[in-house]
C-alpha positions in Angstrom: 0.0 0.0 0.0 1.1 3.2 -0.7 1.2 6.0 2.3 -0.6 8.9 2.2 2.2 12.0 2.3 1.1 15.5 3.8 2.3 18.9 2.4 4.5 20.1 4.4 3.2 24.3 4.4 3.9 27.2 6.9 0.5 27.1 7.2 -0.8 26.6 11.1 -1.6 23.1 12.1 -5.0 24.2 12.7 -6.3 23.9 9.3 -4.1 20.2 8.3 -7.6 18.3 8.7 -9.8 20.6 6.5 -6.2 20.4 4.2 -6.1 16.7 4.3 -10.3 16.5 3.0 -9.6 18.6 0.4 -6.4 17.0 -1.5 -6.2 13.7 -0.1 -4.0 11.7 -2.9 -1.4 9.4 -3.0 1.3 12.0 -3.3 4.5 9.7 -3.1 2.8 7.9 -6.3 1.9 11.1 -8.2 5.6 13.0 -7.5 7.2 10.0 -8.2 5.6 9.4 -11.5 5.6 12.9 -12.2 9.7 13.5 -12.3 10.0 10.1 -14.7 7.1 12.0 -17.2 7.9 12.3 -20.6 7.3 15.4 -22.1 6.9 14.1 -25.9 3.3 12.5 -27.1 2.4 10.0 -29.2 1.6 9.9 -32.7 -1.9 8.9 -33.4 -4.0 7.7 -36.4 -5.8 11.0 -37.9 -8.6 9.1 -38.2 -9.5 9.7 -34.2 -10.2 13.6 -34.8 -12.1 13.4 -38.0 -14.3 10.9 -36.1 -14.8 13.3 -32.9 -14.8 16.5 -36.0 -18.3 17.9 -34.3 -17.9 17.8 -31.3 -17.7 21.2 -29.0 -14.2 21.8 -27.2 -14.1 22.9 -23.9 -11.3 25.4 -23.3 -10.2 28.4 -21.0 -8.5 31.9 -22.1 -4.9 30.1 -21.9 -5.3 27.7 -24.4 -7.7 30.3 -27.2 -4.6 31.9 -27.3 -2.8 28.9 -27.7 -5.3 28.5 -30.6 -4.6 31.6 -32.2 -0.9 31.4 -32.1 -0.9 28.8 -34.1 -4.1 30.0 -36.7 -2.2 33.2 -37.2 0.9 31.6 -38.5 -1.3 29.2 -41.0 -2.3 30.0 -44.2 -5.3 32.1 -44.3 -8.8 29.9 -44.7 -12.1 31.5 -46.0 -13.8 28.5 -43.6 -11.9 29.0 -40.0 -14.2 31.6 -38.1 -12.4 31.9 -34.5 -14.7 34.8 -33.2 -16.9 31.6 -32.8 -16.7 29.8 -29.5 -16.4 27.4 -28.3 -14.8 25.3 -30.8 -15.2 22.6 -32.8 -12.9 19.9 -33.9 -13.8 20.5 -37.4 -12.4 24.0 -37.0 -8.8 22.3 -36.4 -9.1 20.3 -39.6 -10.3 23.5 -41.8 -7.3 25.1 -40.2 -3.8 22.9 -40.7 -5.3 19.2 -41.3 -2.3 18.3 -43.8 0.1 19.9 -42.1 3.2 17.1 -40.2 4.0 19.4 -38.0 1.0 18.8 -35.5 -0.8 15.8 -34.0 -4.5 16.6 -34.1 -5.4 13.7 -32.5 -6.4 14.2 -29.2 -7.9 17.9 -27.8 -6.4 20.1 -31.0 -5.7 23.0 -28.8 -3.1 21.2 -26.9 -0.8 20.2 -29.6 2.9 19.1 -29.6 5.5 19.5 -32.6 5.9 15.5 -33.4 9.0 14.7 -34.2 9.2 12.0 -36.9 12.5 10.8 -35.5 10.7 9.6 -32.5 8.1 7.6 -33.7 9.7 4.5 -32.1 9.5 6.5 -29.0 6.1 7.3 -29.1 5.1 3.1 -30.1 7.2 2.1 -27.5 5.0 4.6 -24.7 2.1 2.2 -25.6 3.3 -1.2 -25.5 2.0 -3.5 -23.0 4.3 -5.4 -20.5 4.2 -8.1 -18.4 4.2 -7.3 -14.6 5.3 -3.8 -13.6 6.2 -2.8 -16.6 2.5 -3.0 -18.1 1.1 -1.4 -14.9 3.9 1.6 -15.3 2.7 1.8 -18.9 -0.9 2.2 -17.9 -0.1 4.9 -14.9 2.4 6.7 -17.6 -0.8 6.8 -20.1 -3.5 7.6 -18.4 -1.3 10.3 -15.9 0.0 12.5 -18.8 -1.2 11.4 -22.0 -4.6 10.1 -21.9 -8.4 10.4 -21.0 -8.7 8.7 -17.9 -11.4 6.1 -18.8 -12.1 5.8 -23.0 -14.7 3.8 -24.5 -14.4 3.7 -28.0 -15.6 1.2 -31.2 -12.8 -1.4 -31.3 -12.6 -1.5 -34.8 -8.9 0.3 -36.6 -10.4 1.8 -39.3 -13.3 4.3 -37.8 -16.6 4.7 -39.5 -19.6 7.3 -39.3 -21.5 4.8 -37.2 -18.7 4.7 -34.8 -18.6 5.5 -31.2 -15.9 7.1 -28.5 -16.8 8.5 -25.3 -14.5 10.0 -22.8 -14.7 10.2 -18.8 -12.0 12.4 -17.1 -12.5 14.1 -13.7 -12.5 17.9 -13.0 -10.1 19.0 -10.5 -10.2 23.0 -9.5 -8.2 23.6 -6.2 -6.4 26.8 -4.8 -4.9 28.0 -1.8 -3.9 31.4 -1.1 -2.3 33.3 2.0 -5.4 35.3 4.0 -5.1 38.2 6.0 -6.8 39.9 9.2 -8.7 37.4 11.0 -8.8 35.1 8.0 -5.7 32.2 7.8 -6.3 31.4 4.4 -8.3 31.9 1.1 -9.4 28.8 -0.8 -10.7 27.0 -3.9 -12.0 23.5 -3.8 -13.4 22.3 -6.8 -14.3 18.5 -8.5 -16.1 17.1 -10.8 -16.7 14.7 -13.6 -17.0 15.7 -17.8 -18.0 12.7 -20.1 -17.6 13.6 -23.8 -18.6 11.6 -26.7 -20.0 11.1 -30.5 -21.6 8.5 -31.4 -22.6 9.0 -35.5 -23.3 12.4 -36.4 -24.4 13.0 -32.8 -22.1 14.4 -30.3 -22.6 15.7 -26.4 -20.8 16.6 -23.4 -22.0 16.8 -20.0 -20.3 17.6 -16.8 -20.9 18.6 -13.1 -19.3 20.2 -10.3 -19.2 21.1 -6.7 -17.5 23.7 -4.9 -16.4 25.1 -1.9 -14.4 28.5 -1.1 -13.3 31.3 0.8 -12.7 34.8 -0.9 -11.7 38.3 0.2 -14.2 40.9 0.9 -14.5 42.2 -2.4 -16.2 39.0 -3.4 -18.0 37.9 -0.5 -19.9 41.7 -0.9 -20.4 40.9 -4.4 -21.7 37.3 -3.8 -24.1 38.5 -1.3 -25.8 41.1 -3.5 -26.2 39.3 -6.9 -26.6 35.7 -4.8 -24.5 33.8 -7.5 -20.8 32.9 -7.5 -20.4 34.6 -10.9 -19.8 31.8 -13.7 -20.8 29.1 -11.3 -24.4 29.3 -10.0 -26.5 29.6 -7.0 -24.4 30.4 -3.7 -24.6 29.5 -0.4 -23.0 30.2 3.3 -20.2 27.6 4.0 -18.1 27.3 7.5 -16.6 30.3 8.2 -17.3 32.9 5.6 -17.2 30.5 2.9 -19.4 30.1 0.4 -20.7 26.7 -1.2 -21.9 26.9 -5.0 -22.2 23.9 -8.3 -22.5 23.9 -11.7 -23.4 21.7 -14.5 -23.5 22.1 -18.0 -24.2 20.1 -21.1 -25.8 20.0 -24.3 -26.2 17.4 -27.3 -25.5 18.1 -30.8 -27.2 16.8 -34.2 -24.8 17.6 -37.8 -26.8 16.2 -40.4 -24.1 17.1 -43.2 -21.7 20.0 -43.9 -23.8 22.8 -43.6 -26.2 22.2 -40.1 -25.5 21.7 -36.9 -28.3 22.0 -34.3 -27.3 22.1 -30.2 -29.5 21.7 -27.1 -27.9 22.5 -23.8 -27.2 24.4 -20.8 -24.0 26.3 -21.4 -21.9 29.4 -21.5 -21.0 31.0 -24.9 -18.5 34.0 -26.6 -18.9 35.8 -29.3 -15.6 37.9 -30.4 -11.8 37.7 -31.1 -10.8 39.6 -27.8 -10.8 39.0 -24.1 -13.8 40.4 -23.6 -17.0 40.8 -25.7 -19.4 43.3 -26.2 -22.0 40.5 -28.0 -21.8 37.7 -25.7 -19.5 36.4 -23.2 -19.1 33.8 -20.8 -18.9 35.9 -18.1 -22.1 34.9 -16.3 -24.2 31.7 -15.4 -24.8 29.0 -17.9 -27.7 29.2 -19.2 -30.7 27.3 -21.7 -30.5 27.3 -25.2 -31.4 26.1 -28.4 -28.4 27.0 -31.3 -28.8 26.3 -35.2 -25.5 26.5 -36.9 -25.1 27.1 -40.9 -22.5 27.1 -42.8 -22.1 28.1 -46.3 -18.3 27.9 -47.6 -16.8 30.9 -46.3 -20.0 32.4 -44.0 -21.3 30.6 -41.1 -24.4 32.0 -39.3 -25.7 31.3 -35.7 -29.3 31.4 -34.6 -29.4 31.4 -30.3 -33.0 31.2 -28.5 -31.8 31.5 -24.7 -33.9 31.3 -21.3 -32.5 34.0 -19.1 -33.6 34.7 -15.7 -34.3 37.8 -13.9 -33.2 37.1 -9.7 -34.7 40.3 -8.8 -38.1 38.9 -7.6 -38.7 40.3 -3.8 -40.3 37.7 -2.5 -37.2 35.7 -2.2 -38.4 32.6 -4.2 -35.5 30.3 -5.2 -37.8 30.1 -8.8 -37.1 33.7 -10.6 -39.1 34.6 -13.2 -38.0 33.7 -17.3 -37.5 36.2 -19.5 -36.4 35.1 -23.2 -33.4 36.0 -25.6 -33.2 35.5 -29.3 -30.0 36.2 -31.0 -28.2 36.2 -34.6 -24.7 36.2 -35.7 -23.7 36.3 -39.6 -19.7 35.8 -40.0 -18.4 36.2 -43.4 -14.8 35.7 -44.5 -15.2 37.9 -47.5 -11.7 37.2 -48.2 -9.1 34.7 -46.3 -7.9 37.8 -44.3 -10.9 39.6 -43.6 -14.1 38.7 -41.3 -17.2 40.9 -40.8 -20.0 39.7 -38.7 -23.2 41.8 -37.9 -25.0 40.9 -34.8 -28.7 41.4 -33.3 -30.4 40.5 -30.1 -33.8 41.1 -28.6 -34.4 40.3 -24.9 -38.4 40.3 -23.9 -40.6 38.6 -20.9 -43.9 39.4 -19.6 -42.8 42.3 -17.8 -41.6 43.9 -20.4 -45.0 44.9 -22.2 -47.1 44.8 -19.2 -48.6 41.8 -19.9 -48.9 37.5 -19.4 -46.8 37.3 -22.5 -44.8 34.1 -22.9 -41.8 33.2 -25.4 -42.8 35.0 -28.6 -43.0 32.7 -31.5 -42.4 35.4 -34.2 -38.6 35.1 -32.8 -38.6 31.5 -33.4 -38.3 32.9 -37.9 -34.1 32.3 -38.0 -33.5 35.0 -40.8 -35.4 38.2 -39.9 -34.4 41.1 -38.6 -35.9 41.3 -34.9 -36.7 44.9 -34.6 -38.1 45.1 -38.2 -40.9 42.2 -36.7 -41.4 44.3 -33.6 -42.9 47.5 -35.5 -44.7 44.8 -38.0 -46.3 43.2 -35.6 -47.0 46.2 -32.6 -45.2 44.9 -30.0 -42.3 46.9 -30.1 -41.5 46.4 -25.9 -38.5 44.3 -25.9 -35.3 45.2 -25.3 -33.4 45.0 -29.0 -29.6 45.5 -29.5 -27.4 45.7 -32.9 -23.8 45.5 -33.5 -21.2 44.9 -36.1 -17.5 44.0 -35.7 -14.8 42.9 -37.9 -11.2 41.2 -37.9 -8.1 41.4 -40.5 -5.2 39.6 -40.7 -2.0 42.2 -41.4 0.6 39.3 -42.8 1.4 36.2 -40.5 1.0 36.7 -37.1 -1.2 39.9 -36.8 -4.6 39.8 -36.3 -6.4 43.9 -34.9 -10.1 43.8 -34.3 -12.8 45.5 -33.1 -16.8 45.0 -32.0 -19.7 48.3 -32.3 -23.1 47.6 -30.2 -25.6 50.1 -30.4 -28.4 49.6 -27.6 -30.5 52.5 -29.2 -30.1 55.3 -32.0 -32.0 59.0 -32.1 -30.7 61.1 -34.6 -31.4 64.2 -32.0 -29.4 62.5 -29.4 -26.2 62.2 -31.2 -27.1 66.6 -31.8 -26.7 66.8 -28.5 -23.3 64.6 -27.8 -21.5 67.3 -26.5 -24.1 67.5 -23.4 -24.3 63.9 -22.6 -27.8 62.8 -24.0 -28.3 59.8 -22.5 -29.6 58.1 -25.7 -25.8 57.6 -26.9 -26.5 54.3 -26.3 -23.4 52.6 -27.8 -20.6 50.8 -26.9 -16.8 49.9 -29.0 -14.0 47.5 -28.6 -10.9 47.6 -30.6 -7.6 45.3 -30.4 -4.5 43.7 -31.4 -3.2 40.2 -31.1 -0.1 38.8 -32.2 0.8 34.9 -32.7 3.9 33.1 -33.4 4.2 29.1 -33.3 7.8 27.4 -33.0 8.7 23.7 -32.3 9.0 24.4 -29.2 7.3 27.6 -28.0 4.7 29.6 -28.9 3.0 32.5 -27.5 0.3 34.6 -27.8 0.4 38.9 -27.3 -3.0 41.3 -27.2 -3.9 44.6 -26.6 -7.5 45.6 -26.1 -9.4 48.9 -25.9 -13.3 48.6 -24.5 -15.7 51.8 -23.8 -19.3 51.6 -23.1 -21.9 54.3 -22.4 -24.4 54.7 -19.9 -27.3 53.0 -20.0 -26.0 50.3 -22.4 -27.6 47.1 -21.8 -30.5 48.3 -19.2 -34.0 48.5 -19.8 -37.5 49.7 -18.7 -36.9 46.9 -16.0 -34.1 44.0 -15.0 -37.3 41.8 -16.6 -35.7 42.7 -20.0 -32.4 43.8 -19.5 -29.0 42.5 -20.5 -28.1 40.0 -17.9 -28.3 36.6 -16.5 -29.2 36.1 -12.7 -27.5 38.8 -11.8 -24.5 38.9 -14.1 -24.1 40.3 -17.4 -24.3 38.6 -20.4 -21.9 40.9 -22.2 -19.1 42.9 -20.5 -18.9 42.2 -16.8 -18.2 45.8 -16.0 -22.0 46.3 -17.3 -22.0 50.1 -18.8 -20.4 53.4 -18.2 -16.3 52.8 -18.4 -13.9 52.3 -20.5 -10.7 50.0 -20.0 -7.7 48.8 -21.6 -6.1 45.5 -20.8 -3.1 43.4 -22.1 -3.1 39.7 -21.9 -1.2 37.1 -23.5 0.7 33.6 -23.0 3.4 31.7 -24.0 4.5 27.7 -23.8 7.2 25.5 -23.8 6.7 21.9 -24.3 4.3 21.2 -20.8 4.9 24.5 -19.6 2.5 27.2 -19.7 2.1 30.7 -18.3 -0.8 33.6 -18.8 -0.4 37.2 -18.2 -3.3 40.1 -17.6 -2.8 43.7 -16.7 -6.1 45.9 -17.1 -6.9 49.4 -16.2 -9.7 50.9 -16.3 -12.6 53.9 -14.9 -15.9 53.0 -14.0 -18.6 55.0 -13.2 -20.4 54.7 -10.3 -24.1 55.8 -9.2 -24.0 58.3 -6.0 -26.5 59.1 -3.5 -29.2 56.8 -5.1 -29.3 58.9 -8.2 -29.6 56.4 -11.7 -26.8 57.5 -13.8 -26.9 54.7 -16.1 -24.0 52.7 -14.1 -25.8 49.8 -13.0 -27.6 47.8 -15.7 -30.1 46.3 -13.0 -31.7 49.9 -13.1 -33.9 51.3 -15.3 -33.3 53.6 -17.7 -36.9 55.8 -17.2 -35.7 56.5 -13.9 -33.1 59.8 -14.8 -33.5 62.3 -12.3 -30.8 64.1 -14.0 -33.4 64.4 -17.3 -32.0 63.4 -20.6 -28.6 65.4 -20.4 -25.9 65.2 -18.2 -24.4 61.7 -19.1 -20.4 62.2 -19.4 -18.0 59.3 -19.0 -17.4 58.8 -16.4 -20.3 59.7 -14.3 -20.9 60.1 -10.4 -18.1 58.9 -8.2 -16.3 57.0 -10.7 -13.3 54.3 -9.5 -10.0 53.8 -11.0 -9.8 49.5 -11.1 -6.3 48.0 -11.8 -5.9 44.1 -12.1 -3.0 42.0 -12.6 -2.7 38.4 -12.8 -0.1 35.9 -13.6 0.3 32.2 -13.5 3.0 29.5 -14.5 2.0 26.1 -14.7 3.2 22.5 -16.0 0.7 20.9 -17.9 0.2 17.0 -16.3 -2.2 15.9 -18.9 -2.6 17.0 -22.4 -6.0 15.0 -23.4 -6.9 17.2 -20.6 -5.3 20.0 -20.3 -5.3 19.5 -16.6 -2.3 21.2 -14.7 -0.2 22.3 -11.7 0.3 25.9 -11.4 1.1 29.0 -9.1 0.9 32.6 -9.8 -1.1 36.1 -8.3 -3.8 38.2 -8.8 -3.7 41.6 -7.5 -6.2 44.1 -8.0 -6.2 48.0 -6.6 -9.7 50.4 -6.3 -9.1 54.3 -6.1 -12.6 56.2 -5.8 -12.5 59.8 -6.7 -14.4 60.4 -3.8 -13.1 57.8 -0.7 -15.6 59.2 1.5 -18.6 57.8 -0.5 -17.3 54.4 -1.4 -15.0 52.2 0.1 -12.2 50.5 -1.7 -11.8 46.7 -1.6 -8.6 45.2 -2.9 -7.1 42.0 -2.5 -3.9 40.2 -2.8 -3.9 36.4 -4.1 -0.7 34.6 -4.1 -1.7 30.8 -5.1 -0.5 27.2 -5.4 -3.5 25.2 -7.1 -4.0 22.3 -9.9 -6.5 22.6 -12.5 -8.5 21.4 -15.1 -9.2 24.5 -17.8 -12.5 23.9 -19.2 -14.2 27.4 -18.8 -12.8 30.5 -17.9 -13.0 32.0 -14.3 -13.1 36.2 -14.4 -11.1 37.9 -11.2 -10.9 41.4 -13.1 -14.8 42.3 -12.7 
């Protein structure tokens, strides 16, 4: 039997027991295997992705920038849309199939340069031995190479009929140095994803549940919106910790080359940046039904979503539905350059006064949303529009940029100067550089969001831009502007992120709506219709930084061990009215990177 080993920390012996519950393992087994690990992968038959070529990949910020290293050093492909996520597998073939340079057989994203001198090496990873040597082959696999339990159609040669289906657990654990009265901040998080196709169906489903303690900043911001943001529904936990789960899933139908239809429960992102001003996956997962067509170099999404408004005063753990439909149309007019135009309507009963339900005249999947409101006199949701656009400047380069207008009156943009508050408009624009060696690659951006006030709100939370609490789009909401750079950069197993972002943000003073706070609504302006500068009331200089290092255990996976910080700073113009909440988190943690987590809200 093998011993259980304890980490020896600085921490107080006070908190070994809750230490030992929360990432009891074998550790002599796992450091021991872990110094022997072999940093090369093994060559696989291609014929493993093309069989798994619909289904969705699961990935965090880290690794789409792994993604676009490599895409922006490729020739450029009138088919590869990557303002798109998340992913599919088929994207990966449309975007370096052919090429030797890349084993696409596993999880795309996490690629290593094969080597064709090693192929003996790679074979001889996968042979089965007799005695220990068989049971060291099967640790070695299924420790840094593998899923950890694969069921797949036993057949070589794979066929549309064919099956595979993947079961890997979820690991999400962090512990960071406290301060004051509180020892230590945490993360515990586990869970299970099973992944699989099966014909032209494909599905993934996965669960977690977690545990954690935050600084103040977050345990004020978990108490008003009642959510752990990305996660779901909170709850107390010990001693100022909270206690929150999520699961997500969805099953998908490609009936040829040019459909796809998904229903699930899941978080999506519409842009080429770190953050979007479309759709993010910033808040809860949500319901939705998605029809995907693509038509050589344009692909178009229709997305009908069940949002939630968490508002409702009578403290009900039920919150009342409200409905989204949305429309994205991405065009590669030329292997360079992408243009998409984007619309959304949010609506629920609320909205028009009355016992309305989901609207079928949303359900048509090519009309123009507002155009059907005036048709049809109900013009009482809330409708939004944007365009954006991408180019490619040589290999390597990619700038971009997003415009969402909320509303448009010609006299409102007359009166700019004064701050009519019907500038309802928000714009993004960025850079991002990628360059993909043997052995390294990394990943460089520099982005540039402003939004006005007001964006996003409505007559009522009943129809306004968000998600239990949390914003669909930007998780800043409206009224401030930011700039952040981000980027990463890997070699071989090793992997490290960077973000720096700085930003103003208004903020509403003395109970007065100044179009900060998207859960208000906009007909309640005692300042009238002018007045509306950025930024308005007491607005609060934010700075964030975050940066992690990590060696990558698993690369079916992606799953890793990794240390960094995030620091954040508040300055309000006025201290007296607000106070400031930073934080400082130094961290030791292993994770799985399925879905992003946002510290810089």
């Amino acid at each position: 039997m093998i011993p259980n080993i304890m980490f020896q920390t600085s921490f107080t012996p006070s908190i070994y027991t809750e230490l030992y519950l929360m990432i009891r393992c074998k550790w002599l087994w796992v450091l021991c295997v872990l110094a022997m690990a072999n940093v090369d992968i093994r060559a696989q038959e291609v014929d493993t992705v093309r069989f798994a070529k619909y289904n969705y990949m699961l990935m965090d910020r880290q690794e789409d920038l792994m993604v676009n290293s490599v895409y922006l050093q490729m020739p450029p492909s009138k088919r590869v849309h990557t303002g798109i996520r998340p992913y599919r597998y088929e994207m990966f073939d449309r975007m370096a199939w052919d090429s030797l340079e890349f084993d696409w057989s596993a999880a795309p994203f996490r690629r290593f340069p094969i080597e064709p001198d090693k192929a003996e090496e790679y074979a001889l990873l996968h042979k089965t031995y007799n005695g220990t040597s068989k049971l060291w082959s099967w640790v070695h696999r299924k420790l840094f190479n593998e899923s950890f339990i694969t069921l797949t159609e036993e057949s070589v040669i794979k066929t549309p009929e064919s099956y595979n289906i993947t079961i890997n657990p979820i690991a999400f654990f962090e512990m960071a140095p406290g301060d004051g009265d509180i020892p230590y901040y945490y993360m515990n998080g586990r869970g299970v994803w099973i992944n699989g196709n099966f014909g032209k169906f494909s599905f993934y489903t996965m669960v977690g549940e977690n545990q954690g303690r935050f600084p103040q900043l977050y345990n004020e911001f978990y108490a008003d919106a009642r959510f752990a943001h990305g996660w779901g529904w909170r709850r107390g936990f010990k001693d100022r910790g909270h206690d929150f789960a999520m699961a997500m899933g969805e099953v998908n139908y490609t009936p040829n080359n040019y459909f796809s239809f998904t229903l699930g429960h899941g978080k999506h992102f519409w842009g080429e940046g770190y953050r979007s001003l479309f759709l993010s996956d910033f808040s809860m997962p949500f319901p939705f039904f998605k029809i995907e067509t693509t038509l050589g170099p344009v692909k178009y999404i229709n997305l009908w979503a069940i949002h939630a408004d968490a508002s409702d005063a009578r403290g009900l753990d039920v919150f009342p539905n409200k409905y989204t439909a949305m429309h994205l149309l991405s065009w590669n007019i030329t292997p360079r350059w992408n243009f998409q135009f984007f619309e959304a309507n949010v609506w629920s009963q609320d909205t028009i006064g009355t016992a309305t339900g989901f609207n079928v005249h949303f359900l048509n999947p090519v009309i123009f949303y507002r155009t059907i409101e005036y048709q049809a006199g109900f013009g009482g949701g809330n409708a939004l529009a944007g365009l954006a656009s991408s180019y490619r400047i040589g290999n390597g380069l990619k700038v971009y940029g997003q415009f969402i207008v909320d509303d448009f009156k010609l006299d409102a943009l007359r009166a700019w100067r004064d701050g009519h508050w019907l500038n309802l408009f928000g714009v993004q624009a960025g850079a991002m550089y990628g360059n993909y060696m043997r052995d390294v690659n990394y990943t460089i951006g520099l982005e540039w969001n402003r939004v006005r006030p007001f964006v996003y709100s409505h007559r009522s939370r009943a129809s306004n831009y968000e998600h239990l609490n949390y914003p669909i789009a930007h998780p800043w909401g409206s009224g401030f502007q930011e700039l952040i750079f981000h980027g990463q950069a890997r070699y071989k197993r090793w992997v490290t992120e960077w973000v720096f972002s700085a930003g103003v943000a208004g903020r509403d003073t003395a109970g007065i709506n100044l179009g900060n706070d998207i859960r208000r609504s906009y007909l309640d302006r005692p300042l009238g219709n002018l007045g509306y500068q950025m930024p308005t009331g007491n607005p609060v200089t934010i700075v964030n930084a975050q940066w992690s290092i990590g060696y990558m255990v698993n690369i079916s996976t992606g799953m890793r061990l990794e240390a960094g910080f995030r620091i954040r700073r508040e300055r309000f113009r006025n201290p007296t009215d607000e106070e400031a909440l930073p934080f400082d988190w130094f961290f030791v943690g292993l994770r799985t990177p399925f879905f992003n987590r946002y510290y810089d809200m």
